[in-house]
C-alpha positions in Angstrom: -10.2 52.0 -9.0 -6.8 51.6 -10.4 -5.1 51.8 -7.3 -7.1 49.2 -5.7 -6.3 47.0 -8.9 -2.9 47.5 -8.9 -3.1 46.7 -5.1 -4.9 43.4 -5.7 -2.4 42.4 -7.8 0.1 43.5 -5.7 -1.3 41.0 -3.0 -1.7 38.0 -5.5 1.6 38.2 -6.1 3.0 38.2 -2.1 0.6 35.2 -1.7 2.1 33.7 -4.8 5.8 34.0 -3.5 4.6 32.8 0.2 3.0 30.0 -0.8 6.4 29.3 -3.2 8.1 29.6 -0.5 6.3 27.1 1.5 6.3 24.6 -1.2 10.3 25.3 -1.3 11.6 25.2 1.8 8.8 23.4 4.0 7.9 20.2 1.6 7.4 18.4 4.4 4.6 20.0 5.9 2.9 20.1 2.4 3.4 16.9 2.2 1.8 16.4 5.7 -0.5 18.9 5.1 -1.8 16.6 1.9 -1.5 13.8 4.2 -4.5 15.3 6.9 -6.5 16.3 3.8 -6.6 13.0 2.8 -7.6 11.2 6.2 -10.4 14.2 6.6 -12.0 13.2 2.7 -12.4 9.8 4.2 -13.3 10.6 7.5 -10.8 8.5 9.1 -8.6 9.2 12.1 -5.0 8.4 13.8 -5.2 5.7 16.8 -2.4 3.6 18.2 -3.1 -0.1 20.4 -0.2 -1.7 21.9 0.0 -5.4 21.5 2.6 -8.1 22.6 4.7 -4.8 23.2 4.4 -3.7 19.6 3.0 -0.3 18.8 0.6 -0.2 16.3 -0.6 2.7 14.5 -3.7 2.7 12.3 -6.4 4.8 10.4 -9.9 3.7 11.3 -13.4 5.6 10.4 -16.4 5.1 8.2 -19.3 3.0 8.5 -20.6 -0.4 7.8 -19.0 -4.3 8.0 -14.9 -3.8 9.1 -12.3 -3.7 5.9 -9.2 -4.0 7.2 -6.5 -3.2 4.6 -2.8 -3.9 4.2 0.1 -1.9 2.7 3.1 -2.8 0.8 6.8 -3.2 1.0 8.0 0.2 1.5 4.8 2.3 2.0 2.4 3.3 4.8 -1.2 3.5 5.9 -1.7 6.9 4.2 -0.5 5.4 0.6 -3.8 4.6 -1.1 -4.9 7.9 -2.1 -8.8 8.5 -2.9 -8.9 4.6 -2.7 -10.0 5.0 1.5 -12.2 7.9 0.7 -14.1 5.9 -2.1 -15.1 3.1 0.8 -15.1 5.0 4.0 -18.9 5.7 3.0 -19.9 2.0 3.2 -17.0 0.4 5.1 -15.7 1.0 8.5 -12.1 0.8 7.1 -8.9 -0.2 9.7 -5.7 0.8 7.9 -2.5 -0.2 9.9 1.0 0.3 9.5 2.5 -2.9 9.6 5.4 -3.2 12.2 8.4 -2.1 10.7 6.5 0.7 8.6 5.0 4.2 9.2 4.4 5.0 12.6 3.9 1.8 13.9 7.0 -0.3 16.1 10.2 -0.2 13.6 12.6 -2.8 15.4 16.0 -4.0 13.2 15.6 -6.8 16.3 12.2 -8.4 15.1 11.9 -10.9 12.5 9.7 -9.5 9.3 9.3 -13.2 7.8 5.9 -13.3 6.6 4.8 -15.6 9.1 5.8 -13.3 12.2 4.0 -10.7 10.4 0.5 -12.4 10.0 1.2 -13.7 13.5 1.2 -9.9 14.8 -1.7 -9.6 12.3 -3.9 -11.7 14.5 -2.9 -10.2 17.4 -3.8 -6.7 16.2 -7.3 -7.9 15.0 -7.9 -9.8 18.3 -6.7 -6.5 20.1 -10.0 -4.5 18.3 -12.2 -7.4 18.7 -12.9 -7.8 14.9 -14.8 -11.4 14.4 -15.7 -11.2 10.4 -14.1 -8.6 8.2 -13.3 -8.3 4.3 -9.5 -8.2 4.2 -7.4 -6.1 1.5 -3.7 -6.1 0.5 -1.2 -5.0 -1.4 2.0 -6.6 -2.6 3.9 -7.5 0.4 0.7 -6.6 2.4 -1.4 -8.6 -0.4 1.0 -11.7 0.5 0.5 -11.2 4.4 -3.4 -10.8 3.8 -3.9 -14.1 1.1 -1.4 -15.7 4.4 -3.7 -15.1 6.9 -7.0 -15.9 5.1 -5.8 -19.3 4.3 -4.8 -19.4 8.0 -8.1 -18.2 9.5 -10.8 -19.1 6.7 -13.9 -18.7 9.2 -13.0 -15.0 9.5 -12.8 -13.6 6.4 -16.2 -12.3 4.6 -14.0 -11.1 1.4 -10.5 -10.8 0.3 -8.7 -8.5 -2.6 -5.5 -8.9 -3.6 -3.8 -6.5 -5.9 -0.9 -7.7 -7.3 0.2 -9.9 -4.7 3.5 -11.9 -3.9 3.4 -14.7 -2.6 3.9 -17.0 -5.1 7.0 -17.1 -7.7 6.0 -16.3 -10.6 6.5 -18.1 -14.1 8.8 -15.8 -15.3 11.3 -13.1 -13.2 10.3 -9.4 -13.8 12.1 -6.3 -14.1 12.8 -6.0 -10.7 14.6 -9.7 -10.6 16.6 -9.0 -13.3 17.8 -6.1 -12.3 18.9 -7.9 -8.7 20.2 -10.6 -10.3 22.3 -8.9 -13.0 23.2 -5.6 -11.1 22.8 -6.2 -7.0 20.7 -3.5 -7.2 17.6 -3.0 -5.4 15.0 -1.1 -7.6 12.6 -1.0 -4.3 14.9 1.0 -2.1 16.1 4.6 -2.8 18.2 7.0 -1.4 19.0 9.3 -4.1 16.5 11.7 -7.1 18.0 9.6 -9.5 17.4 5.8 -7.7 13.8 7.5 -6.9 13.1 8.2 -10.2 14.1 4.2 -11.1 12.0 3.4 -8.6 8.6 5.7 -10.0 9.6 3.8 -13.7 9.5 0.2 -11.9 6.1 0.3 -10.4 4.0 3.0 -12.5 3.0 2.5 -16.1 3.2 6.0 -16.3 4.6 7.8 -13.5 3.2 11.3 -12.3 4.7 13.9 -12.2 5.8 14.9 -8.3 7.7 17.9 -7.8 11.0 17.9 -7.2 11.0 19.1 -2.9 8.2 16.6 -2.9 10.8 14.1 -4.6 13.5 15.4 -2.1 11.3 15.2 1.1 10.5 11.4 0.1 13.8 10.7 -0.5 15.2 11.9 2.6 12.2 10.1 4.3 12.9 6.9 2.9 17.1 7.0 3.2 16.3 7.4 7.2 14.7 3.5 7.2 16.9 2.3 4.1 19.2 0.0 6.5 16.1 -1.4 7.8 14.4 -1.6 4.5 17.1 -4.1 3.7 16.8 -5.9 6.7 12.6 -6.5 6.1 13.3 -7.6 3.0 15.7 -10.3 3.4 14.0 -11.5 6.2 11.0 -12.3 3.3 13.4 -13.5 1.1 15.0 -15.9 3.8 11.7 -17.0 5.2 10.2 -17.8 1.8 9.0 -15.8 -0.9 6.8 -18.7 -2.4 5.3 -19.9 1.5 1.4 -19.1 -0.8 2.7 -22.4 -3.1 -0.1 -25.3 -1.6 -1.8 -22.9 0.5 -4.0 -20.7 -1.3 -6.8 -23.9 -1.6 -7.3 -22.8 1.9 -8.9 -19.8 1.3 -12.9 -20.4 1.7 -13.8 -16.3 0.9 -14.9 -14.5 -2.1 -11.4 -13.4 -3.7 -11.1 -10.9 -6.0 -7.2 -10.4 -7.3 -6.5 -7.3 -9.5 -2.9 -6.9 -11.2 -1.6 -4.0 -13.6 -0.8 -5.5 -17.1 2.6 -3.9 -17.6 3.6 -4.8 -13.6 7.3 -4.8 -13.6 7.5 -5.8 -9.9 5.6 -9.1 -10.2 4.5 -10.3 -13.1 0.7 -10.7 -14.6 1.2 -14.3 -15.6 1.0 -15.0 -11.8 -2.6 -13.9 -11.7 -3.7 -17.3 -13.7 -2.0 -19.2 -10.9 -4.1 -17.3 -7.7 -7.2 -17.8 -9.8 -6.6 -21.2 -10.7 -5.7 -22.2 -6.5 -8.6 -20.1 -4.8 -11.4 -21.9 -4.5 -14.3 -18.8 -5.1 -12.0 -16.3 -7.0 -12.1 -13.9 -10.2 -9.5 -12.1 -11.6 -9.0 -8.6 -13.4 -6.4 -7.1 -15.5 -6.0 -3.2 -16.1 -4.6 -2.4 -19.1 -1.9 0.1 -19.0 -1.2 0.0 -15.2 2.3 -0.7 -13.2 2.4 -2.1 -9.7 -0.2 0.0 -8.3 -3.6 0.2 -9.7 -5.0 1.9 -6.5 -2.8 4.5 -7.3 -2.1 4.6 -11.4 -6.0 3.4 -12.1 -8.1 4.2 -8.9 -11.5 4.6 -10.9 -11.4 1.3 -12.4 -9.9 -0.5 -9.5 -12.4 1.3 -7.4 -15.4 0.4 -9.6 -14.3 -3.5 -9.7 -14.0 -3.5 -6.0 -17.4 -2.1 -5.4 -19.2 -4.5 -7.8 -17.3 -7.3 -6.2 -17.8 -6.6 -2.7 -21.6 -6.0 -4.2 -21.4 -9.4 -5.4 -20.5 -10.6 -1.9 -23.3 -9.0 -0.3 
């Protein structure tokens, strides 16, 4: 009996230094791995549709009315954690990459205004035949998403907006400062150090991410840092304010949702969206960064489902 004891723990332990091992020298496929887990939870699946001779690659699964939802600057169509999983039950969810992100067409040739990018928005939803659909977005993809409604009102059965740009806000947060009195871009990384900047500008409290995890991101995001810069100041050139006089337009159900302690864009411009949108409430989570589908995803879970129960 002690034999087979000591052999059990024996065998713990190689499985213990494997998976170590793994986690060491393959952080990428965890990282991946996490990645599948994540799409099976929610039941959603990888497809690609060519349009204007753009690929696009998206998520789609679930059931129910279409919810297409938008990414930010920087991220993906696999960033929003347990936040797909959480709708996929009551919402067939679309979740793109926008071009220029993830998997989807990543030209340093195209223009990444925020016009040409709800232009290419329209083109993907004509390309899946979606007629009515709640649209969601975040940040940059929040901006693109509050553009398009107030461009195409008849189509839009709900919006959310969580933490969107679009507007410029009363009073320049942490991330303007720092441009404005370093040069230094607290959005792009390609270093532990300039990623761990980055994890203090947009979390309240940032997790804790193990350090190959760190590295793998890192190394992910240096390989599209000149392009990065390109995306961004084709938004800055094209207008980082184009939402100023446009968001009367939007005729949906609105729900905007913004961290209190948002370093990236301010609270104070969630009085402004409120104020312009026509049928819109707004929420503030208390001790949340940039990111409430990430930092708070109960709460901004549970608001979105009573909202889009609202709608109903």
């Amino acid at each position: 009996m002690a034999k087979l004891f000591k052999l059990g723990i024996a065998l713990v332990a190689l499985l213990a230094i494997w998976l170590a091992g793994i986690f060491l020298f393959f952080p990428g496929w965890v990282y991946d791995s996490a990645v599948f887990v994540s799409r099976w939870r929610a039941g959603l699946r990888p497809a690609t549709v060519t349009v204007d001779g753009l690929d696009w690659s998206y998520l789609s699964g679930g059931q129910g009315d279409p919810l297409v939802l938008l990414h930010g600057f920087g991220a993906d169509k696999d960033h929003f954690g347990v936040f797909l999983s959480a709708l996929s039950s009551r919402y067939r969810l679309i979740v793109p990459d926008l071009p220029g992100f993830g998997e989807s067409t990543r030209k340093a040739s195209l223009a990444y205004d925020i016009p040409s990018q709800v232009a290419r928005l329209e083109g993907f939803i004509q390309a899946l035949g979606l007629e009515g659909f709640h649209l969601a977005g975040a940040s940059m993809g929040g901006y693109v998403a509050a553009y398009y409604a107030a461009d195409h009102p008849d189509k839009i059965k709900s919006l959310l907006l969580m933490a969107p740009a679009g507007i410029l806000p009363p009073t320049p947060g942490k991330l303007q400062q720092v441009y404005e009195r370093e040069g230094r871009m607290l959005l792009l990384f390609r270093t532990l150090h300039e990623f761990e900047d980055f994890m203090r500008l947009v979390f309240y409290r940032p997790p804790w991410v193990p350090t190959p995890i760190r590295r793998h991101l890192v190394e992910r995001h240096s390989h599209a840092h000149d392009l990065y810069l390109k995306i961004l100041a084709d938004m800055v050139n094209g207008g980082m304010g184009l939402l100023e006089g446009r968001l009367e337009k939007i005729a949906s159900p609105t729900l905007v949702v913004w961290g209190r302690e948002d370093q990236v864009l301010p609270v104070a411009s969630l009085a402004r969206f409120v104020a312009e949108i026509p049928r819109s409430r707004g929420e503030i989570i208390d001790n949340c960064g940039h990111m409430p589908y990430l930092e708070k995803p109960v709460q901004t879970i549970s608001l979105y489902r009573d909202f889009l129960g609202s709608v109903k």
